[in-house]
N, C-alpha and C positions, 0 to 999 in steps of 0.2 A: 504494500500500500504506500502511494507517494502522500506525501504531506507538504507542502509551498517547496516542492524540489526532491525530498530526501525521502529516504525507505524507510518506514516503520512498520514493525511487526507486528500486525493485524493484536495478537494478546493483549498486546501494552498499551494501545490504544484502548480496548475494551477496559483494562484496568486501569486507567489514568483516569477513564467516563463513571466507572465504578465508582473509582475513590473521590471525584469528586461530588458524587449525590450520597456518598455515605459522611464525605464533613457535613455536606451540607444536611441531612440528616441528626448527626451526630448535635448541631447546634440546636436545632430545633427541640429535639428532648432537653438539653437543659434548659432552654428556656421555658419550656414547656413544665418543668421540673421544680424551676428556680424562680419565674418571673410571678407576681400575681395576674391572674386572667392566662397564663400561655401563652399559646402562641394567637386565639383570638384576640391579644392585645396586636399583632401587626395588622388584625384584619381591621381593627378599631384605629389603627394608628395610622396606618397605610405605610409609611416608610420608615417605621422605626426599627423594624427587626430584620427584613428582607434584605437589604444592604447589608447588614452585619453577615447574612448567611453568605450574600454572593462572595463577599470581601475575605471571608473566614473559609470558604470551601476553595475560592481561586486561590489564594495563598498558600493552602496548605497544597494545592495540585504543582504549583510554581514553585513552593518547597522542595517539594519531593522531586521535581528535575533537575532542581540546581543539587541533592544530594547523590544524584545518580541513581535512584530508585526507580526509571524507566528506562534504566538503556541496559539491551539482552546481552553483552557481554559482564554484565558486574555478576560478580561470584562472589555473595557474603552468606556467612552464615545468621542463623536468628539472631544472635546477638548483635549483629553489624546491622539487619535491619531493624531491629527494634531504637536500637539510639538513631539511626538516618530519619527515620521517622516520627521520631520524638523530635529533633529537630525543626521537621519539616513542620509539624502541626505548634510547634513555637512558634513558627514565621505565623502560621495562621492564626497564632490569638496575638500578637504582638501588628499584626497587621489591621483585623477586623477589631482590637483598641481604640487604635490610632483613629480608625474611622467614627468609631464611637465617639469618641471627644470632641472631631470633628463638625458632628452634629446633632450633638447633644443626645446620645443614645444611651441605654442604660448602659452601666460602669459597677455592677456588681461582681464582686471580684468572685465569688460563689459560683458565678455563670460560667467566667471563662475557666475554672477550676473543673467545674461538670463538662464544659466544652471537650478540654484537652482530654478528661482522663474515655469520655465517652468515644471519641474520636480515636483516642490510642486503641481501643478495646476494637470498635468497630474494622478499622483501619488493618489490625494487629492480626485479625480473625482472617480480612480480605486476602492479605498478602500472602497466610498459611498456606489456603483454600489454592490461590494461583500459580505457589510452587511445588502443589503439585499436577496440576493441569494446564502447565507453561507447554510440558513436552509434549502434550497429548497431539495424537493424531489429529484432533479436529481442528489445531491450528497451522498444521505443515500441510504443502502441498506436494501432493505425491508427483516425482519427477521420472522421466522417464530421458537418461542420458544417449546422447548417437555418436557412440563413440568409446574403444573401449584401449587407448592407446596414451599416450605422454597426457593430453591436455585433460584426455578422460582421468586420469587417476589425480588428477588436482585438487579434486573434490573428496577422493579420500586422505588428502591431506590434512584437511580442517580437524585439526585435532579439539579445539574449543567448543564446549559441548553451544556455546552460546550462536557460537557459528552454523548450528547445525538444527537451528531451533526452528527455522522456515519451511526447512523442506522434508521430504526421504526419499530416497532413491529410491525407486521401484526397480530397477533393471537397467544396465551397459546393453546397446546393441554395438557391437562389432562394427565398423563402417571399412568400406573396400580400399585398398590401398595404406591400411591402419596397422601397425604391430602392438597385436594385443599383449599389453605389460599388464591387467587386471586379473590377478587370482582371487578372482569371490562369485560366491556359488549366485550373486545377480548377473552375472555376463548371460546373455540370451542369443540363443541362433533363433533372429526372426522369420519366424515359416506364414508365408503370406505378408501382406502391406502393411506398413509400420504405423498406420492408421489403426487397423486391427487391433495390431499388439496394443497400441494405447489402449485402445477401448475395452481391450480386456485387462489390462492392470490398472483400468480406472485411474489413469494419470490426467493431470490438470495443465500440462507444462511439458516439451521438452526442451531438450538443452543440446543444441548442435557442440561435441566437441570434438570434431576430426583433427587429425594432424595432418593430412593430406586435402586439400578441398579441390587441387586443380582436376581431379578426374572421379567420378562417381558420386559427383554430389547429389542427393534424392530431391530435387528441386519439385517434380511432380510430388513424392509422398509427403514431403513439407506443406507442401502448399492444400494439400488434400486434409492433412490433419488442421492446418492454419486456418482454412473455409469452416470444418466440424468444433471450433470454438475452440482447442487446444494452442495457446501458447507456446509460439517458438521463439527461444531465447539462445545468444551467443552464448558462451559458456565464459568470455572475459567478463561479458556484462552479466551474467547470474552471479561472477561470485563477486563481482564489486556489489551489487544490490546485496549480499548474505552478509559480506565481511567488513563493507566501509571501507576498502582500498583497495588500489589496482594493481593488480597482480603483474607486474614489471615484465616476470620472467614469460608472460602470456602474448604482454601488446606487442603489437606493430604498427607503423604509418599511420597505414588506412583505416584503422580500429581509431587510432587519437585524432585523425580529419574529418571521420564522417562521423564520428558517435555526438551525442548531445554534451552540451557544454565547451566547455575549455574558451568559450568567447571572452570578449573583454566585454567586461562590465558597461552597461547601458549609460548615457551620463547624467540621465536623473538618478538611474541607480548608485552610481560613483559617487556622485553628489553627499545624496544620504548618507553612504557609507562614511562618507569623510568628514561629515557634519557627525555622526556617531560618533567618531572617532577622536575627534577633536574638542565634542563637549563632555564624553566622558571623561577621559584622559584629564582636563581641567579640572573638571571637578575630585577631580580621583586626587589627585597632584595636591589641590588644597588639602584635603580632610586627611591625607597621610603627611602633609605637612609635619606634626608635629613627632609623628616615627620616623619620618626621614632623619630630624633632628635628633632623635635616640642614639638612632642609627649612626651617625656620623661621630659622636661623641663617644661611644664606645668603641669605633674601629678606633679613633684617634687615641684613647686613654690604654687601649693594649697593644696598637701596634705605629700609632704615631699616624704621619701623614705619608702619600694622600688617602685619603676617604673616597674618589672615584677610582673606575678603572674601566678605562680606555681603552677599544677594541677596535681594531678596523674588520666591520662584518661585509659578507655580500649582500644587497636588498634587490630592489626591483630593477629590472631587467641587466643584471650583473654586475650593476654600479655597488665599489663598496661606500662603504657612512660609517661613521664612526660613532660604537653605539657607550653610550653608558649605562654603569652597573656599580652599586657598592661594593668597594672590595672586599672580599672574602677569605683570600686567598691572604701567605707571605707575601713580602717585599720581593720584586725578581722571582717570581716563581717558575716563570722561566726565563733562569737567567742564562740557560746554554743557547737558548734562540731559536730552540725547535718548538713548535707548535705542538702540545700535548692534549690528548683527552682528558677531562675530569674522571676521577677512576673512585669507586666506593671507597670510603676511611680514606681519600684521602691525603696523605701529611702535610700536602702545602695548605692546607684549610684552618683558618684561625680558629680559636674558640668562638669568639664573636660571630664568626664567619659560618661556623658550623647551625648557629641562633638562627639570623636571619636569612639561611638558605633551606631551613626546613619550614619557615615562617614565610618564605616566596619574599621578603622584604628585601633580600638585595635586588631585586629587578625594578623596584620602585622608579629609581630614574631612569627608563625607557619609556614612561608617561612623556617626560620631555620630546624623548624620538620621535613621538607618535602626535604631538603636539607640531614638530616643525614638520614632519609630512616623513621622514625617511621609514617609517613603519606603519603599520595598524595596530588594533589593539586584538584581530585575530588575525592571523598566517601563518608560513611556514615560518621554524623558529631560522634567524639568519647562521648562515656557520661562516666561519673565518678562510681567508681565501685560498689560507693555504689547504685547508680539508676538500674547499669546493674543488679546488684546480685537480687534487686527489681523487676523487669520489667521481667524478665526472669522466674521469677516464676509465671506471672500476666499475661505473651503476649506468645502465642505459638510461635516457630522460632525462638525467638529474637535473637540466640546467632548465627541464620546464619546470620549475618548483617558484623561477625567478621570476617567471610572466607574470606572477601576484607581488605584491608589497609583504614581509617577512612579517609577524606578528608577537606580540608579549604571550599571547599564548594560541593555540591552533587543535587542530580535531587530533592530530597526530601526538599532541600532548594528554589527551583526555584518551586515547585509544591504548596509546604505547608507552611504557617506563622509560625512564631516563636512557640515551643512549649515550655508549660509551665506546663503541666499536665501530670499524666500517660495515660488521654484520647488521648494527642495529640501524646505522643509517641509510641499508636498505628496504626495512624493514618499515622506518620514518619517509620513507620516499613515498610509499605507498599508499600512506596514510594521508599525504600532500597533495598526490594528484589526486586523490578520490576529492578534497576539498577545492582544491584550482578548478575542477571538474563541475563541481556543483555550488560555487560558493555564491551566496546571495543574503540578502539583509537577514532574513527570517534565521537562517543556517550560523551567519555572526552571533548572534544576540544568543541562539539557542548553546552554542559554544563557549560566549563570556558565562552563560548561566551557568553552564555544569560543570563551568572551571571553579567554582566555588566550592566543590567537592574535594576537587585535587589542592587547593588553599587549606581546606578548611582538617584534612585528613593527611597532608604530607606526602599526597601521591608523587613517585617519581621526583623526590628532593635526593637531591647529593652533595 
């Protein structure tokens, strides 16, 4: 299912719509519980209480994204869900307050007491209930692949159970000119039209993945299954829609010219993005003001001056800028002159340094980047030129990561751990072009939102 661009998993949406008519539920009984008259006091009052439900159930839904509580890759157990969502249902009575005071709406503290714990309960019950019928059959679409050779076995690569939460393979059909590498008892010798065979394994979807297409392509039996309502899909573009990034070792050319996306941004669109960009960042920049000043007074008090550190990165279209960062690091940390990766524990990391890099506070001063235009506030993160001029000769693509503006934080941050290898930053490549791919105002904001997760839980700090 697209949403203003992007794939979401038909589940998660039913559970987002869930959990929001169960806050808004959940307030309604306390007030019902707590208020005199109940809730025939909104019908007597007409806006006193209805506001509070909208205000108190969007929050809590808008909570629960910025904690990561709808995206099919997060793996927590009950205890990880239960705090994200206690959280999440804080934003919502700290939210539907503030409305309350606003216009004069009840302020019984009793209420938002019955809110929260009604809310936990209700909320508590939904999420149990949906892990265990996240995997069920009746949300995956049975796939039928054509194809049982290199690009075919890519799919049993997805080791990530979250990966694999869309679909199920029904059956490999073997395709001509293909060496079959699949030993699994789904490889099928199709007997009769591969229309059939769908219709008899009940598939919803197939997924062309030949490694040969120049001779025996089934253009008739595609097209016969295409006409009978089944879905034909490329197999690069099924597993960018499963996984959220493009599988490098898949594309070519003609796959990144004629697929959708990869354009440049519209310039009402640009516009907006750069008016986000620039009054958030402002206002970001004030209200950390007074951490930045923490900040700078303890690097100075354990390791002296200076308090920035100076990097020449690559940003848009392969121009470098020079970005700023509180230092973290010793003095001369590399003082031999070679370019090094950040590596866990370590040693050139100060104490101080060690604070504010699991606190995301040394990257505070790229508000400024982002302010004079050499960044955004989502993209791919920028790397040093001496990595890019590496990686670029090592990683096919890599240099389409630069058609966008680099960003303080991006999808490939919220998707993948800290990278600290050339393996990782093929791995980050992927995650880039799925976002250069599809990036749009909707897809920024929903990014800055569930960075708050990675802020807020010390995702991928080193």
């Amino acid at each position: 299912m697209r949403f203003f661009g992007q794939h979401i998993h038909p589940a998660y949406l039913i559970l987002a719509t869930t959990e929001y008519g169960l806050a808004a539920l959940a307030f309604v009984i306390a007030v019902s519980l707590l208020l005199p008259g109940g809730v025939s006091l909104a019908a007597e009052a007409g806006s006193d209480i209805w506001p509070l439900v909208f205000a108190f159930s969007s929050a809590v839904v808008i909570g629960s994204t910025a904690v990561g509580l709808y995206q099919a890759r997060q793996r927590l157990g009950p205890g990880g869900v239960v705090v994200r969502l206690t959280a999440a249902i804080c934003v919502g009575v700290v939210i539907s307050g503030a409305v309350a005071l606003l216009y004069d709406g009840p302020r019984s503290v009793e209420l938002w007491v019955a809110a929260f714990a009604t809310s936990l309960i209700l909320l508590g019950s939904a999420r149990a209930l949906f892990s265990k019928v996240v995997d069920h059959d009746a949300f995956r679409r049975r796939v039928l692949v054509y194809g049982a050779g290199d690009r075919a076995a890519s799919l049993l690569k997805l080791r990530r159970r979250s990966d694999q939460r869309g679909f199920r393979v029904a059956g490999f059909v073997p395709a001509p000119g293909d060496r079959c590498v699949i030993d699994d008892d789904r490889v099928l010798m199709a007997s009769g039209s591969l229309l059939d065979l769908a219709k008899r394994l009940d598939v919803s979807e197939i997924v062309v993945a030949m490694d040969e297409r120049r001779n025996g392509f089934p253009v008739k039996d595609l097209l016969d299954c295409k006409f009978s309502g089944i879905a034909i899909i490329d197999v690069l573009t099924f597993l960018e829609r499963e996984t959220g990034k493009v599988k490098v070792d898949l594309v070519n050319p003609a796959w990144l010219i004629f697929s959708d996306g990869f354009g440049e941004q519209r310039s009402l669109s640009a516009f907006a993005s750069r008016m986000l960009d620039f009054v958030v960042s402002l206002v970001l920049a004030i209200l950390s003001l007074p951490a930045m000043l923490i900040v700078a007074a303890a690097i100075v008090i354990e390791d002296g001056f200076p308090v920035l550190y100076r990097q020449k990165r690559v940003g848009l279209g392969g121009r470098t800028f020079t970005l700023y960062k509180f230092r973290s690091m010793v003095k001369d940390a590399e003082a031999g002159g070679r370019a090094q990766w950040a590596s866990k524990d370590d040693p050139r990391v100060t104490k101080v340094g060690r604070i504010i890099r699991k606190l995301r506070f040394d990257e505070l001063p790229q508000l400024f980047n982002v302010i004079r235009g050499d960044m955004s506030l989502v993209g791919p993160r920028p790397e040093r030129p001496e990595f890019v001029e590496r990686l670029s000769t090592m990683i096919p693509y890599y240099h389409e990561r630069h058609c966008v503006k680099p960003g303080v934080t991006g999808w490939a941050q919220l998707c993948y751990p800290y990278g600290s290898s050339d393996q990782d930053a093929m791995e980050k490549l992927q995650y880039d072009l799925y976002y250069v791919k599809h990036r749009n105002l909707i897809f920024d904001l929903m990014v800055l939102l569930q960075t708050v997760e990675v802020i807020l839980w010390g995702k991928g700090a080193r």
